[in-house]
N, CA, C and O of each residue as an XYZ file, in Angstrom:
680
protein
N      12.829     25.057    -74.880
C      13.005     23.619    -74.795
C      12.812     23.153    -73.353
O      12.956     23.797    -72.314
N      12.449     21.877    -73.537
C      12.088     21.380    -71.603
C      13.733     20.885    -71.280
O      14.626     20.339    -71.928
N      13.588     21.343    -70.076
C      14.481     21.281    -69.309
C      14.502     20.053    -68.301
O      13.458     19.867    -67.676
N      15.715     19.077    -68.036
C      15.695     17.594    -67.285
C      16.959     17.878    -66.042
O      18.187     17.921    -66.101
N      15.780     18.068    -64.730
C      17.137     17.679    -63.576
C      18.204     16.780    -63.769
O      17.899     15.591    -63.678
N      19.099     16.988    -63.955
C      20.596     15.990    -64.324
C      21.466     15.558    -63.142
O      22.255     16.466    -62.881
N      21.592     14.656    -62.447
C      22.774     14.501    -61.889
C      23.851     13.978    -62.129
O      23.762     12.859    -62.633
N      25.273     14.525    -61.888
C      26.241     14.163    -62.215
C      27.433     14.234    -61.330
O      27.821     15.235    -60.727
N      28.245     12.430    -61.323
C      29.396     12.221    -60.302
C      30.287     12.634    -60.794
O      30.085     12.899    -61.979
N      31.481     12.888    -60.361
C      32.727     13.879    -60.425
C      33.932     13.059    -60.253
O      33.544     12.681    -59.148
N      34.973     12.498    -60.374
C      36.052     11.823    -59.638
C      37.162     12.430    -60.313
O      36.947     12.898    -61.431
N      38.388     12.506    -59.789
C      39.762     12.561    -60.112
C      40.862     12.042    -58.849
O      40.666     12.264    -57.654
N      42.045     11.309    -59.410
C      42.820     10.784    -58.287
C      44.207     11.189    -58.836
O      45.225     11.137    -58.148
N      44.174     11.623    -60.213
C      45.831     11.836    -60.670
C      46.256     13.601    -60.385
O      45.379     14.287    -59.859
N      47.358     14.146    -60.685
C      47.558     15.432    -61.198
C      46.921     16.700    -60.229
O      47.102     16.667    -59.012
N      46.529     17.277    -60.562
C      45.712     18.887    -59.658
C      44.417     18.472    -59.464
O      43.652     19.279    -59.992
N      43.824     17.535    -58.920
C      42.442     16.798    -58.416
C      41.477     18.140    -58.758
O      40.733     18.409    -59.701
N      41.858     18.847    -57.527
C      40.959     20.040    -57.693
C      41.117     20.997    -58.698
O      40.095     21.670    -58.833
N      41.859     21.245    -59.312
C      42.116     21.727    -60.720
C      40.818     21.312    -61.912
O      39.938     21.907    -62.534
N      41.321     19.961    -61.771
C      40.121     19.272    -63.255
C      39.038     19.243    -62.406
O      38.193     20.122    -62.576
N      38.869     18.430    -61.526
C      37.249     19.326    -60.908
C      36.773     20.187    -61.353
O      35.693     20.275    -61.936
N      37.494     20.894    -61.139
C      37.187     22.882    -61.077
C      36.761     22.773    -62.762
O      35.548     22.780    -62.973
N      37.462     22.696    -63.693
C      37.503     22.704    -64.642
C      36.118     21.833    -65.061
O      35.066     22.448    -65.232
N      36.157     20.837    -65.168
C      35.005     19.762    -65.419
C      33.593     20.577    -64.941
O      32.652     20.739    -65.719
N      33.594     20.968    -63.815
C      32.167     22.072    -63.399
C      31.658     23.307    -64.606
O      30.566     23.493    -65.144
N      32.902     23.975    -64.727
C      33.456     25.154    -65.846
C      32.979     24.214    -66.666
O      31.860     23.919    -66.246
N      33.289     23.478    -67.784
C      32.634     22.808    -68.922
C      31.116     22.423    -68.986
O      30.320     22.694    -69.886
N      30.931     21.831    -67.995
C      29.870     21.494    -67.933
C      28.375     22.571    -67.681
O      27.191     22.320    -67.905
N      28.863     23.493    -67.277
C      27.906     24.661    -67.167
C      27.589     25.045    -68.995
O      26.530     25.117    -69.620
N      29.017     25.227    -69.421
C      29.004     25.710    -70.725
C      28.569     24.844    -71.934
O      28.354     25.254    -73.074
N      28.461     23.336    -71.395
C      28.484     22.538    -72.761
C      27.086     21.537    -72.471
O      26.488     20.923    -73.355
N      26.714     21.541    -70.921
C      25.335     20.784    -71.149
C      24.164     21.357    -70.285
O      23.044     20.851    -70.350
N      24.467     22.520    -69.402
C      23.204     22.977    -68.854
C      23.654     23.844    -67.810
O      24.822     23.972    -67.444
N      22.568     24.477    -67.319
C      23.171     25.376    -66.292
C      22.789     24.667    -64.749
O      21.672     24.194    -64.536
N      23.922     24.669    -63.684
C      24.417     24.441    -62.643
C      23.700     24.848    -61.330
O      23.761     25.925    -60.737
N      23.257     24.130    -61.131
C      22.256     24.453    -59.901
C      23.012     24.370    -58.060
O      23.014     25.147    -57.105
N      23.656     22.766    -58.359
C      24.459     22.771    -57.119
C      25.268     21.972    -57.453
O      25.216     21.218    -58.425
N      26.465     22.125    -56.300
C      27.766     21.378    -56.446
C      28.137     21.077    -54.744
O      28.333     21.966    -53.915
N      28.156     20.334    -54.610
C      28.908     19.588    -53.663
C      30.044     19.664    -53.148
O      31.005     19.751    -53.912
N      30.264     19.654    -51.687
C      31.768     19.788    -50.986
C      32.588     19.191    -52.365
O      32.116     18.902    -53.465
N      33.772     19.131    -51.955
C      34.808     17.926    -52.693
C      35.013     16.709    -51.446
O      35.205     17.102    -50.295
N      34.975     15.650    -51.657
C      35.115     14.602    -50.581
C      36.239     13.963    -51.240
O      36.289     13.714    -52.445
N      37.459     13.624    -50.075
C      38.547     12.678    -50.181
C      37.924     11.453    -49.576
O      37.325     11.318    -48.510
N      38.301     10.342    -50.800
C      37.834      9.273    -50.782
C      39.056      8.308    -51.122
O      39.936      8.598    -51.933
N      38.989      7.066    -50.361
C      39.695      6.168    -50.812
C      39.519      5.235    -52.244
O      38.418      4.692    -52.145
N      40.266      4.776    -53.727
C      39.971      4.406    -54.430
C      39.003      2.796    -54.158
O      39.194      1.963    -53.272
N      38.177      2.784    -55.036
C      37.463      0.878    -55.512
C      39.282      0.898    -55.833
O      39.959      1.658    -56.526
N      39.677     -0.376    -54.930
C      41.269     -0.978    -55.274
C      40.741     -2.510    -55.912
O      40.875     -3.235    -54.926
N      40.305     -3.234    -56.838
C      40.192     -4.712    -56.974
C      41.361     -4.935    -57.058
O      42.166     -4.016    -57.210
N      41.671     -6.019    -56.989
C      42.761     -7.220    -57.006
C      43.662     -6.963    -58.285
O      44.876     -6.873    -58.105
N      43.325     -6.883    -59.124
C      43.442     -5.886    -60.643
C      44.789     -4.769    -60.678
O      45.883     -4.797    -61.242
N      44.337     -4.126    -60.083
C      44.915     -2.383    -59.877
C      45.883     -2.391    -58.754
O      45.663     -2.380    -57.543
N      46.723     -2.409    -59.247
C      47.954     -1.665    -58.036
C      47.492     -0.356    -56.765
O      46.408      0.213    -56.639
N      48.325     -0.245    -56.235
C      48.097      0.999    -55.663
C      47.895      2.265    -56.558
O      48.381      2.396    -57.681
N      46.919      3.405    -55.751
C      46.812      4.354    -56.826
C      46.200      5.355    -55.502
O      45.669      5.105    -54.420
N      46.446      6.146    -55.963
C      46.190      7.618    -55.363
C      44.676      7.868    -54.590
O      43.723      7.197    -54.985
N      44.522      8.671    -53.683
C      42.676      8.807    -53.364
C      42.382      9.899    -54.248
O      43.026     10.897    -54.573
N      40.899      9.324    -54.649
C      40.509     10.667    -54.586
C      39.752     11.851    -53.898
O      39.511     12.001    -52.700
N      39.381     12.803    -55.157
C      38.471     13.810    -54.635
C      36.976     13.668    -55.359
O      37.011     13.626    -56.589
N      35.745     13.595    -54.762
C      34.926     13.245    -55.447
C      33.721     14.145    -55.660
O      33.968     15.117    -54.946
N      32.614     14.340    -56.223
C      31.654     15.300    -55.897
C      30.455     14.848    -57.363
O      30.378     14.109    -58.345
N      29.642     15.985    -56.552
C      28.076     15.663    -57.534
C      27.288     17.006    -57.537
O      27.065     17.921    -56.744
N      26.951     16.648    -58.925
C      26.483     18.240    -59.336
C      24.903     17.746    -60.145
O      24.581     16.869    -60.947
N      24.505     18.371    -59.735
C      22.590     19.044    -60.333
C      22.654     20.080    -61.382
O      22.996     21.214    -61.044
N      22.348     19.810    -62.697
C      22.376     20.603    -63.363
C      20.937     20.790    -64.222
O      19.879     20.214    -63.970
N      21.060     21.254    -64.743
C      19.524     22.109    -65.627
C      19.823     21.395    -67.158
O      20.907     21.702    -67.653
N      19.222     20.758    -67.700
C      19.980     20.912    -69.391
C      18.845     20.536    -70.359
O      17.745     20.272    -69.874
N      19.031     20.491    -71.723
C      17.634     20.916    -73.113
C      18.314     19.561    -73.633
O      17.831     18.993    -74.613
N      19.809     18.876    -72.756
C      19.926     18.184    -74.149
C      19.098     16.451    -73.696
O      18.187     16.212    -72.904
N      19.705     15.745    -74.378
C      19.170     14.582    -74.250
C      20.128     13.802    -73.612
O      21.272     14.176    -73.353
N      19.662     12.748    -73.369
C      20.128     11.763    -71.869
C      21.998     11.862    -72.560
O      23.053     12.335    -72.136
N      21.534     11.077    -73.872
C      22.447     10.617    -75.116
C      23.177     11.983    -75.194
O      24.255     11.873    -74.610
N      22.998     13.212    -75.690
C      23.566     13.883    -75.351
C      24.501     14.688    -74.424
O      25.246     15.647    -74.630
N      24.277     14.149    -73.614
C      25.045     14.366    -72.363
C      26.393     13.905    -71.799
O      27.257     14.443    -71.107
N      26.190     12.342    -72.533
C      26.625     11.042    -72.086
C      27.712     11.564    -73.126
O      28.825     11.393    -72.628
N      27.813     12.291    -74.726
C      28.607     12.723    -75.295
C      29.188     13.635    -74.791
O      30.335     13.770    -75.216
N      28.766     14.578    -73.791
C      28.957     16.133    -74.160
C      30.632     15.858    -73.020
O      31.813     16.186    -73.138
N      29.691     14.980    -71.837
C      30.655     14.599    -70.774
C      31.853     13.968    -71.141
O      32.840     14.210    -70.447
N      32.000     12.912    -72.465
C      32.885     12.422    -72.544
C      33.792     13.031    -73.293
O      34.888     12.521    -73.522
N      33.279     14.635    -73.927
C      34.217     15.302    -74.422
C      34.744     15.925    -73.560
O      35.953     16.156    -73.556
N      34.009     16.278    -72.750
C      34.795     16.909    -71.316
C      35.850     16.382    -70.727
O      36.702     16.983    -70.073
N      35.789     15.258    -70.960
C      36.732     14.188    -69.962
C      38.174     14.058    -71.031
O      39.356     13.819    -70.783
N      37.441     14.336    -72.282
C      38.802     14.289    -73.201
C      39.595     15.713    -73.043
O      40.803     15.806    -72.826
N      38.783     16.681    -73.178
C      38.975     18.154    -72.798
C      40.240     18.201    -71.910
O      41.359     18.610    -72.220
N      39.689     17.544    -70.401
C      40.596     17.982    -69.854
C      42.303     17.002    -70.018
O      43.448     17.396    -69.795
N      41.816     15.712    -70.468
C      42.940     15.247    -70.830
C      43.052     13.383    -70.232
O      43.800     12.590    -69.658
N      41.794     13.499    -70.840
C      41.253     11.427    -70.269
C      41.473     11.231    -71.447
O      41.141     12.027    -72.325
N      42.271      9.771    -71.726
C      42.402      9.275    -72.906
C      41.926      8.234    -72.507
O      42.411      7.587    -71.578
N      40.703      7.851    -73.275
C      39.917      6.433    -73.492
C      40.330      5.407    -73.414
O      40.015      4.580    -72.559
N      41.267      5.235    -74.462
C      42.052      4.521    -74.940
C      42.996      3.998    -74.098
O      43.690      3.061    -74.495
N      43.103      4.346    -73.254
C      44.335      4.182    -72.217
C      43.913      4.127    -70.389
O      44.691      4.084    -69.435
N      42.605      4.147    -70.398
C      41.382      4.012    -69.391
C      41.546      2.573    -68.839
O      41.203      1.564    -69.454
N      42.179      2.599    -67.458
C      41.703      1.027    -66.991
C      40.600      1.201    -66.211
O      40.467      2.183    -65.480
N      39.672      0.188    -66.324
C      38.749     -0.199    -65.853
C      38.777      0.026    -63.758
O      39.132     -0.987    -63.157
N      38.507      0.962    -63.102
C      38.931      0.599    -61.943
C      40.336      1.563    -61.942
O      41.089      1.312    -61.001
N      40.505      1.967    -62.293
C      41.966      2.842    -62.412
C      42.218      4.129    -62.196
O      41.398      5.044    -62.115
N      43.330      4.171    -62.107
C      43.325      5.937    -61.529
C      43.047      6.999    -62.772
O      43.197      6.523    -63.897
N      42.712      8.192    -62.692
C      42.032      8.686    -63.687
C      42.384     10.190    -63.239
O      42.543     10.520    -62.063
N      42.516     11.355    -64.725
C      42.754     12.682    -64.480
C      41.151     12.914    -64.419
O      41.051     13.866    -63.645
N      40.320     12.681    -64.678
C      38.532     12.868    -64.663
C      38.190     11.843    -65.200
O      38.583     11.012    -66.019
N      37.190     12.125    -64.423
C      35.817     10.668    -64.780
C      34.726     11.569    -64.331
O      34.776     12.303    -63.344
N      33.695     11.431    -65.193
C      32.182     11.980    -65.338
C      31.044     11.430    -65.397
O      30.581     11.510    -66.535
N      30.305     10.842    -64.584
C      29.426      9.639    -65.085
C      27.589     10.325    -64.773
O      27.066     10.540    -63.679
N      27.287     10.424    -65.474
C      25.524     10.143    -65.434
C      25.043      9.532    -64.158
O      25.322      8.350    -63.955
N      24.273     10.280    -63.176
C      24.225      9.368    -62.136
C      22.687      9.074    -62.123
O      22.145      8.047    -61.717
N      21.901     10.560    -62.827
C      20.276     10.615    -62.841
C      19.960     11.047    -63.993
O      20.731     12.007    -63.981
N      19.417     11.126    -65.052
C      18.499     12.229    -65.815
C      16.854     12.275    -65.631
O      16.006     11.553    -66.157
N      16.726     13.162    -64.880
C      15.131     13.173    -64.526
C      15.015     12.020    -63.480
O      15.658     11.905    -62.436
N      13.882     11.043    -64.074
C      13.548     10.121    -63.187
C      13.270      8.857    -64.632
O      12.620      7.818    -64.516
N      13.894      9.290    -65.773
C      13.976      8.210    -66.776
C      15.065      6.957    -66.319
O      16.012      7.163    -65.560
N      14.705      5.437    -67.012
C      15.437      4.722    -67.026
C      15.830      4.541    -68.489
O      15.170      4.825    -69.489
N      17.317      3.887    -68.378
C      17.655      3.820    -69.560
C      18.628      2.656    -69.401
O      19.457      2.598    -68.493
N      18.440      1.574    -70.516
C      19.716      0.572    -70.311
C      19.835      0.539    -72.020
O      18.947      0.360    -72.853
N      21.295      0.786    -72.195
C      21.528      0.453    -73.188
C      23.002      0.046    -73.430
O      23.740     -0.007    -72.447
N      23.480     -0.239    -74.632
C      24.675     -1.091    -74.518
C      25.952      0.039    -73.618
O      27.051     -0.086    -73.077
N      25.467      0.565    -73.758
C      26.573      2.007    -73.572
C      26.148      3.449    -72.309
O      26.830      4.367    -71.855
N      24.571      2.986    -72.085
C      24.551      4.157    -70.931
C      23.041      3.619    -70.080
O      21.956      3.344    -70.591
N      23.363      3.597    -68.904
C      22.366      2.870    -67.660
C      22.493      4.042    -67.234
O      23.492      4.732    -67.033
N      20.819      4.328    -67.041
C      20.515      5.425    -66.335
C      19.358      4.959    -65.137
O      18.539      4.149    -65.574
N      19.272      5.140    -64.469
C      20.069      5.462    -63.167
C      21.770      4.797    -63.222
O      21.963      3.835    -63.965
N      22.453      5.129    -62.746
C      23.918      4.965    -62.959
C      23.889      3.399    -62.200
O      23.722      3.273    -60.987
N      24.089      2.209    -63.174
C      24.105      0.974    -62.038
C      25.241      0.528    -60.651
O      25.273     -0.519    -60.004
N      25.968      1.580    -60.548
C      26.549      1.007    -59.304
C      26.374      2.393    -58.346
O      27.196      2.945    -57.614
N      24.899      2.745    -58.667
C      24.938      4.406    -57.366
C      24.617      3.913    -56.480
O      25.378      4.474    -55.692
N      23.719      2.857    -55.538
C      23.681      2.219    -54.638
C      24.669      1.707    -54.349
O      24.876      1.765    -53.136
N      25.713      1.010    -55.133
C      26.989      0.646    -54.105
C      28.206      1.602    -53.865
O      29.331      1.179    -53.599
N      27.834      3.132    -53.999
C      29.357      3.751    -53.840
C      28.487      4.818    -53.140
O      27.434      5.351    -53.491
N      29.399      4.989    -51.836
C      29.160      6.261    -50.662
C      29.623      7.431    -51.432
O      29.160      8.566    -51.316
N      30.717      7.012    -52.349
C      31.766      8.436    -52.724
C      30.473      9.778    -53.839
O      30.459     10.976    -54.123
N      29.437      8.295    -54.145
C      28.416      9.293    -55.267
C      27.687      9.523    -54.049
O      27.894     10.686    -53.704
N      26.786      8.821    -53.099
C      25.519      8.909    -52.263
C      25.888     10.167    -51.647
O      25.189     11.153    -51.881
N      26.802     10.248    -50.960
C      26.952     10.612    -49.774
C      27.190     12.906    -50.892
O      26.536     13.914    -50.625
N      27.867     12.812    -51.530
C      27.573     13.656    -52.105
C      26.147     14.539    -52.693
O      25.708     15.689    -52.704
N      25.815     13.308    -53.107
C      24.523     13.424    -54.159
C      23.389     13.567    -53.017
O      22.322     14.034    -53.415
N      23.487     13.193    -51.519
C      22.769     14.051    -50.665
C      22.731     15.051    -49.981
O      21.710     15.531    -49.489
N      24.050     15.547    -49.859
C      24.325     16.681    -49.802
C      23.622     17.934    -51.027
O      23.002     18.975    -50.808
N      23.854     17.577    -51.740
C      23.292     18.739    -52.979
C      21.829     18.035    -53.444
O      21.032     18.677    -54.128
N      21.634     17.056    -53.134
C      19.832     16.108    -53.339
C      19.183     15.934    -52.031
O      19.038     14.712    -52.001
N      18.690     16.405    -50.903
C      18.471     15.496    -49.704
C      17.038     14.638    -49.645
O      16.582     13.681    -49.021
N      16.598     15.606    -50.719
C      15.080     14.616    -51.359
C      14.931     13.664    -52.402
O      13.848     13.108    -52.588
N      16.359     13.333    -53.395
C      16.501     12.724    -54.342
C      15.888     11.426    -54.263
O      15.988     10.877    -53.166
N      15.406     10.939    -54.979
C      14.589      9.529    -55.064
C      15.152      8.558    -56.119
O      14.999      8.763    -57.323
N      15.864      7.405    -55.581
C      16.219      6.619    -57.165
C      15.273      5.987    -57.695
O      14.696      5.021    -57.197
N      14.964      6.689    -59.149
C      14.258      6.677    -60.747
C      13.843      4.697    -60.263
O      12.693      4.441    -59.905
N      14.471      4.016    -60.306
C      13.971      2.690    -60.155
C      13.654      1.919    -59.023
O      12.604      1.280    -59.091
N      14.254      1.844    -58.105
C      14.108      1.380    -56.663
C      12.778      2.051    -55.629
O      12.070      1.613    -54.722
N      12.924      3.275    -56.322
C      11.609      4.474    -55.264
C      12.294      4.559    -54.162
O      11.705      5.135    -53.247
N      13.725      4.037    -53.863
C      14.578      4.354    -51.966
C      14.838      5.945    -52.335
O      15.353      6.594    -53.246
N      14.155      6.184    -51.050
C      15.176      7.119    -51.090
C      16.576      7.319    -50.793
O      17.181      6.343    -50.349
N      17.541      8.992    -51.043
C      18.978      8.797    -50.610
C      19.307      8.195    -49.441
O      20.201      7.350    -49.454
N      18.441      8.627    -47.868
C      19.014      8.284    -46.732
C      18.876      6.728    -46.718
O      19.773      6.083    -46.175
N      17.715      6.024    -47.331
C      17.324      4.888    -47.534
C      18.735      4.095    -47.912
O      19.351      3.225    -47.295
N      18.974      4.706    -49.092
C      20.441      3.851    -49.688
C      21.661      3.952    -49.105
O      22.552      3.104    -49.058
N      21.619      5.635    -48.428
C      23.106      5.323    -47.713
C      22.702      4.239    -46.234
O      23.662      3.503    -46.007
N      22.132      4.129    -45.752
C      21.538      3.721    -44.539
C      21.690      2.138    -45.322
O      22.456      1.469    -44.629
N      21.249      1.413    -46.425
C      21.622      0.068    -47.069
C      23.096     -0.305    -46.822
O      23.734     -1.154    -46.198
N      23.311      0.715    -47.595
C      24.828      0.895    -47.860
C      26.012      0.647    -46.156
O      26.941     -0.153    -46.044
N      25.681      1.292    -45.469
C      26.123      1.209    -44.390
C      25.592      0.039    -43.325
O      26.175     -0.201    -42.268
N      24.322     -0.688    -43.803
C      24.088     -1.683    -42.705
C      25.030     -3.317    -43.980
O      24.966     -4.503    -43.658
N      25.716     -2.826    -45.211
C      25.957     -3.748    -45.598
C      27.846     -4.138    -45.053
O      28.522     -5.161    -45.157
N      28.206     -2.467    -44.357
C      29.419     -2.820    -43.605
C      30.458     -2.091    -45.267
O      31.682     -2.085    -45.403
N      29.572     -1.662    -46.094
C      30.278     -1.252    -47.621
C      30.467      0.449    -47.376
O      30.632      1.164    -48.364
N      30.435      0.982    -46.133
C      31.052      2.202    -45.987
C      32.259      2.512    -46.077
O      33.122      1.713    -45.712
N      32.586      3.781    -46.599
C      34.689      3.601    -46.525
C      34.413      5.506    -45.560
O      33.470      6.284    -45.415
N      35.825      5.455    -45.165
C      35.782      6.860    -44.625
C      35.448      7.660    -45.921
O      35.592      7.197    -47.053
N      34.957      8.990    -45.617
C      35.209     10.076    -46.453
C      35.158     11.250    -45.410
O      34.456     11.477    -44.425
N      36.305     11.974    -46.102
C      36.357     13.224    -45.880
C      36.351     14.456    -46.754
O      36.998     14.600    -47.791
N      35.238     15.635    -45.990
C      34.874     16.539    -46.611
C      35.904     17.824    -46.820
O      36.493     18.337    -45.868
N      36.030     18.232    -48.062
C      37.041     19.303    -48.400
C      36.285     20.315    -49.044
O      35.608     20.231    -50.069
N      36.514     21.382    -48.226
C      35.840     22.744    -48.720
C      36.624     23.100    -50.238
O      36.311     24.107    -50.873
């Protein structure tokens, strides 16, 4: 079967951060493709809107993987993962602190908008916590719609003053 470069963002802010990380990598090797690279872990400060109380930082990261399945497939495989380790949907605020979150950031260089999954991921240009990862383990990555490249976007990103600290955790 053909095989589609995958990228994928990582977050957790509740419980053993690096635990479900760890874990979420472990699944994901086993349930949608095999694992090419993974990324420091970066402590990041949460998106706080007006909305959300205080809430914990997180740890964030981005992984390249190999996989046969389909975009759609993925977008499932991840959200069983996320149940796996113990995300309840149902109970998901928008913007909120979270034991995992898994999001689609690339498949290939396809676009996809549909009611339920935007591929290229629509807010990867506005978050350092995916870029700044996703060049670390991508340094040639190209976004599928724009044609910027990564340094291109973090370099946007940072002349828009929308940088937050991050720090890198082995």
């Amino acid at each position: 079967m053909a095989q589609t470069l995958t990228y994928l963002a990582l977050g957790s802010n509740l419980g053993d951060r690096r635990s479900y990380l760890e874990q979420a990598v472990h699944e994901i090797q086993d349930k949608i493709g095999s694992i090419i690279n993974v990324s420091k872990y970066y402590r990041t400060e949460p998106l706080n809107p007006e909305n959300i109380s205080e809430q914990p930082e997180f740890l964030n990261a981005a992984i390249s993987c190999s996989t046969s399945l389909s975009a759609r497939e993925v977008l499932i495989a991840c959200q069983r993962i996320e149940a796996n380790i113990g995300l309840d949907r149902s109970t998901k605020v928008p913007w909120g602190p979270r034991i995992i979150d898994i999001d689609i950031i690339a498949y290939g260089n396809e676009i996809i908008k549909d009611q339920d999954l935007t591929i290229p991921h629509a807010e990867l240009c506005n978050r350092d916590f995916v870029l700044v990862p996703l060049q670390e383990i991508s340094p040639k990555f190209t976004h599928p719609l724009s044609k910027l490249s990564i340094d291109i976007l973090i370099e946007n990103l940072k002349k828009a003053d929308s940088f937050s600290h991050m720090i890198a955790v082995l």
